[in-house]
C-alpha positions, 0 to 999 in steps of 0.5 A, spaced: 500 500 500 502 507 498 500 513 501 496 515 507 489 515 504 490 508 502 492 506 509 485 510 511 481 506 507 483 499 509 479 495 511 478 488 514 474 484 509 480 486 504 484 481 507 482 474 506 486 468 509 487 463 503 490 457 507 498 459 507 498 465 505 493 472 506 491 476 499 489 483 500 485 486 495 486 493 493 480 498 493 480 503 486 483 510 487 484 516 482 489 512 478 488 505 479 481 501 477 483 496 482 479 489 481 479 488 473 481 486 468 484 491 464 492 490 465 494 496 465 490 497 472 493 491 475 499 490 480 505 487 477 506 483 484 501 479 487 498 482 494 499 476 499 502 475 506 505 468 506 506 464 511 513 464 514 517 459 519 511 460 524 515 465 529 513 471 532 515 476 526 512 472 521 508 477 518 501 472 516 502 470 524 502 477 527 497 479 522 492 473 524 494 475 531 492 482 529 485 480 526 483 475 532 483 481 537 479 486 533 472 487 537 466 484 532 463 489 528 468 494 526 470 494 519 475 499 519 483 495 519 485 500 524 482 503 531 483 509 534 481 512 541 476 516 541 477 522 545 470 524 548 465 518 548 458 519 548 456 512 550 460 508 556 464 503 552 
């Protein structure tokens, strides 16, 4: 991913576990169309997180570690406090 704004907009659902590895979709910006077929569009590498050795700074370990400690119900891949709740959380 490139930019700030790409980073902003991630979200959970775009990361699919495939087994041994976890491919990210991108989503469609200004420049980029995102899923399609028009070659020009696409990356010219593949968007995965492979499954390494299995050790605490395996990538697909710590992204699986990240994903199961989300609260349910929040799409959004990054959290962020909020400064004055109007609920009790």
């Amino acid at each position: 991913m490139r930019g700030r704004q790409e980073h902003l907009n991630c979200k959970v659902h775009d990361f699919k576990d495939q087994g041994n590895y976890y491919e990210y979709t991108e989503r469609s910006t200004e420049t980029r169309i995102g899923e399609t077929d028009v070659p020009k569009a696409r990356r010219k590498y593949n968007n995965r997180i492979i499954r390494g050795n299995s050790d605490e700074r395996d990538p697909y370990v710590a992204l699986k570690e990240y994903l199961s400690h989300r609260p349910e119900g929040i799409d959004e891949f990054y959290l962020q406090l909020i400064d004055s709740p109007k609920e009790n959380i």
